[in-house]
MARKE-61967 format. One record per residue (C-alpha): residue in one letter; x negated, y negated, z negated. Coordinates in pm, whole numbers, plus 50000, padded with zeros to 5 digits. Layout:
% MARKE-61967
AXYZ...
% end
This chain:
% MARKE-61967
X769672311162718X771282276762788X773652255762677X776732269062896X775972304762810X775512297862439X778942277662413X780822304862564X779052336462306X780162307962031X783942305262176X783702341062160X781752346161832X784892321261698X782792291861590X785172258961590X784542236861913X783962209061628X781132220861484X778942216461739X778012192162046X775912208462263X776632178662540X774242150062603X777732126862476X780832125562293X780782130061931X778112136461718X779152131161361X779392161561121X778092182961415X775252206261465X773932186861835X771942193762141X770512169062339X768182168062626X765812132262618X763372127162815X762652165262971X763002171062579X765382191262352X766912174962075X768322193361772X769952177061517X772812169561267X774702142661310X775882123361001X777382088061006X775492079461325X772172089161242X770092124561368X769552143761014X767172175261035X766022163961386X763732188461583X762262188961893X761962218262194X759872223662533X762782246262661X766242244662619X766332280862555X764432276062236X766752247262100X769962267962217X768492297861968X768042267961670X771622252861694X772902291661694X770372296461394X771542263861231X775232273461317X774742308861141X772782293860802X776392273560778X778662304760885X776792324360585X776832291660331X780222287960389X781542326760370X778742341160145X779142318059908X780222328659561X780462366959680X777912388659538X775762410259826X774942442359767X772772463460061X776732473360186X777782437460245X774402427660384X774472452760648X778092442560734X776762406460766X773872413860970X775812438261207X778202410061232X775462387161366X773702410661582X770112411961399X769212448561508X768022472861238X764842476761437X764172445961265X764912459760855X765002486560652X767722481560346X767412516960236X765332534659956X763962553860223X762892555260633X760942535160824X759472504660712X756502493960978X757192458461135X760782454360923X761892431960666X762642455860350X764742455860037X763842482859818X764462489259480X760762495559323X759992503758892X763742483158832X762972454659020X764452444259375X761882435859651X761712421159946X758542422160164X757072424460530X755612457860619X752962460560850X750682486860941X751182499560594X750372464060346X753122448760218X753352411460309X755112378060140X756102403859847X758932384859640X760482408159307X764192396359237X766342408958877X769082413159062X770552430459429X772272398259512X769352374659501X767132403859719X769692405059986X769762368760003X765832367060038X766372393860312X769032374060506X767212340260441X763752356760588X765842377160910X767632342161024X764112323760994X762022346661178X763702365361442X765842357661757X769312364061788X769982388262152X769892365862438X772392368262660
% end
Protein backbone atom coordinates (compact mmCIF):
# COMPACT_ATOMS: atom_id res chain seq x y z
CA UNK A 1 0.00 0.00 0.00
CA UNK A 2 1.01 3.69 -0.50
CA UNK A 3 -0.06 6.83 0.02
CA UNK A 4 -1.98 7.40 -3.47
CA UNK A 5 -3.73 4.10 -3.19
CA UNK A 6 -4.72 4.60 0.45
CA UNK A 7 -6.21 8.23 -0.24
CA UNK A 8 -8.31 7.01 -2.94
CA UNK A 9 -9.91 3.56 -0.65
CA UNK A 10 -10.44 6.67 1.99
CA UNK A 11 -12.32 9.00 -0.76
CA UNK A 12 -14.14 5.94 -1.31
CA UNK A 13 -14.51 4.58 2.27
CA UNK A 14 -16.03 8.49 2.76
CA UNK A 15 -13.45 9.74 5.21
CA UNK A 16 -13.39 13.79 5.01
CA UNK A 17 -10.30 15.06 2.87
CA UNK A 18 -9.69 17.15 6.27
CA UNK A 19 -8.96 14.62 8.41
CA UNK A 20 -6.00 13.59 7.12
CA UNK A 21 -2.65 14.87 5.31
CA UNK A 22 -1.03 12.21 3.85
CA UNK A 23 1.31 14.91 1.77
CA UNK A 24 4.82 15.82 2.80
CA UNK A 25 2.99 19.80 3.06
CA UNK A 26 0.02 21.79 3.47
CA UNK A 27 -1.82 21.59 6.61
CA UNK A 28 -1.24 19.64 9.43
CA UNK A 29 -3.31 20.87 12.31
CA UNK A 30 -6.20 18.65 13.66
CA UNK A 31 -5.08 16.00 11.09
CA UNK A 32 -4.08 12.44 11.26
CA UNK A 33 -0.42 13.07 8.93
CA UNK A 34 2.03 11.19 6.85
CA UNK A 35 5.26 12.27 6.21
CA UNK A 36 8.28 10.85 4.61
CA UNK A 37 11.85 12.41 6.43
CA UNK A 38 14.76 11.31 5.76
CA UNK A 39 13.94 7.71 3.81
CA UNK A 40 11.60 7.65 7.02
CA UNK A 41 7.80 7.49 7.65
CA UNK A 42 6.32 9.85 9.86
CA UNK A 43 2.95 9.33 11.58
CA UNK A 44 1.50 11.74 13.56
CA UNK A 45 -1.28 14.13 14.81
CA UNK A 46 -0.99 17.39 14.27
CA UNK A 47 -2.20 19.81 16.99
CA UNK A 48 -1.36 23.55 17.13
CA UNK A 49 1.89 22.99 15.24
CA UNK A 50 3.37 20.33 17.09
CA UNK A 51 3.53 16.18 16.00
CA UNK A 52 1.28 14.49 18.94
CA UNK A 53 1.38 10.54 19.00
CA UNK A 54 4.41 10.61 16.59
CA UNK A 55 5.63 7.18 15.21
CA UNK A 56 8.06 6.13 13.02
CA UNK A 57 8.08 3.40 9.81
CA UNK A 58 10.82 1.58 7.51
CA UNK A 59 8.12 1.34 4.71
CA UNK A 60 5.55 3.49 3.74
CA UNK A 61 3.26 0.62 3.46
CA UNK A 62 3.42 0.09 7.16
CA UNK A 63 2.69 3.85 8.09
CA UNK A 64 -0.18 3.96 5.30
CA UNK A 65 -1.85 0.80 7.43
CA UNK A 66 -1.29 3.14 10.94
CA UNK A 67 -2.93 6.42 9.63
CA UNK A 68 -5.92 4.00 8.24
CA UNK A 69 -5.73 2.31 11.82
CA UNK A 70 -5.57 5.73 13.52
CA UNK A 71 -8.32 7.03 11.07
CA UNK A 72 -10.66 3.95 12.04
CA UNK A 73 -10.01 4.23 16.18
CA UNK A 74 -11.60 7.98 15.40
CA UNK A 75 -14.40 6.69 12.85
CA UNK A 76 -15.48 4.17 15.83
CA UNK A 77 -14.91 6.99 18.80
CA UNK A 78 -16.87 9.22 17.01
CA UNK A 79 -19.97 6.83 15.78
CA UNK A 80 -19.77 4.16 18.58
CA UNK A 81 -19.89 6.40 21.04
CA UNK A 82 -22.81 6.35 23.46
CA UNK A 83 -24.48 3.30 21.45
CA UNK A 84 -24.47 0.14 23.25
CA UNK A 85 -22.78 -3.01 21.06
CA UNK A 86 -24.18 -6.08 21.20
CA UNK A 87 -22.42 -9.21 18.98
CA UNK A 88 -25.20 -7.80 16.06
CA UNK A 89 -23.77 -4.30 15.92
CA UNK A 90 -20.20 -5.53 16.26
CA UNK A 91 -20.39 -7.67 13.32
CA UNK A 92 -22.04 -4.80 11.34
CA UNK A 93 -19.01 -2.64 12.39
CA UNK A 94 -16.42 -5.02 11.56
CA UNK A 95 -18.03 -6.02 8.13
CA UNK A 96 -18.12 -2.35 7.59
CA UNK A 97 -14.33 -2.14 8.00
CA UNK A 98 -13.35 -5.18 6.26
CA UNK A 99 -11.69 -7.26 9.29
CA UNK A 100 -12.51 -10.82 7.87
CA UNK A 101 -14.18 -13.34 10.20
CA UNK A 102 -11.23 -15.60 9.61
CA UNK A 103 -9.88 -13.39 12.10
CA UNK A 104 -13.01 -13.86 15.14
CA UNK A 105 -15.43 -15.88 16.30
CA UNK A 106 -18.49 -13.75 18.05
CA UNK A 107 -20.66 -16.76 18.36
CA UNK A 108 -21.40 -19.25 21.29
CA UNK A 109 -20.23 -21.75 19.03
CA UNK A 110 -17.68 -22.69 15.78
CA UNK A 111 -14.35 -22.29 15.31
CA UNK A 112 -12.18 -20.58 17.57
CA UNK A 113 -8.29 -21.57 16.64
CA UNK A 114 -6.16 -18.36 15.76
CA UNK A 115 -9.47 -15.85 16.30
CA UNK A 116 -10.23 -13.24 18.65
CA UNK A 117 -13.48 -14.59 20.62
CA UNK A 118 -16.40 -13.21 22.57
CA UNK A 119 -18.20 -15.81 24.27
CA UNK A 120 -20.51 -15.79 26.88
CA UNK A 121 -18.92 -18.35 29.62
CA UNK A 122 -20.77 -19.23 33.57
CA UNK A 123 -22.62 -15.36 33.07
CA UNK A 124 -19.69 -13.59 32.34
CA UNK A 125 -18.58 -12.07 28.83
CA UNK A 126 -15.04 -13.02 27.58
CA UNK A 127 -12.80 -12.07 25.35
CA UNK A 128 -9.60 -14.10 24.67
CA UNK A 129 -7.01 -15.33 21.94
CA UNK A 130 -7.34 -18.95 20.99
CA UNK A 131 -4.56 -20.82 19.93
CA UNK A 132 -3.92 -24.32 19.44
CA UNK A 133 -6.54 -24.88 22.05
CA UNK A 134 -5.19 -22.33 25.37
CA UNK A 135 -6.91 -19.42 25.76
CA UNK A 136 -4.67 -16.30 25.68
CA UNK A 137 -4.91 -12.47 27.24
CA UNK A 138 -8.32 -13.85 28.87
CA UNK A 139 -10.27 -10.55 30.00
CA UNK A 140 -14.13 -11.37 31.82
CA UNK A 141 -16.47 -8.24 31.23
CA UNK A 142 -20.31 -7.84 33.28
CA UNK A 143 -21.64 -6.69 30.46
CA UNK A 144 -21.95 -7.46 26.22
CA UNK A 145 -21.07 -3.88 25.51
CA UNK A 146 -17.78 -3.64 27.31
CA UNK A 147 -16.77 -7.42 25.60
CA UNK A 148 -17.45 -6.18 22.18
CA UNK A 149 -15.48 -3.19 22.81
CA UNK A 150 -12.43 -5.34 24.11
CA UNK A 151 -13.00 -7.36 20.85
CA UNK A 152 -12.96 -4.31 18.51
CA UNK A 153 -10.15 -2.58 20.57
CA UNK A 154 -7.89 -5.99 20.28
CA UNK A 155 -9.01 -6.62 16.12
CA UNK A 156 -7.91 -2.80 15.18
CA UNK A 157 -4.54 -3.31 17.27
CA UNK A 158 -3.44 -6.49 15.95
CA UNK A 159 -4.44 -7.18 12.52
CA UNK A 160 -4.12 -5.49 9.03
CA UNK A 161 -6.80 -4.03 7.23
CA UNK A 162 -6.91 -5.81 3.18
CA UNK A 163 -4.35 -4.19 1.17
CA UNK A 164 -5.25 -3.06 -1.86
Amino acid sequence: MNRKLLEKQLERWGFAPHLYNLRDKGPVDNRICCNQINNKWIVFYGESGEKINETEFETESDACIEVLKRLVESFIDSTIGDIKLNRKTLKDKLDMLIILPQYYNIEDKGDTHDKTCCRLLNNKWTVYYSERGMKFDVLEFDTEDGACREVLRRLLKYRKPLTW
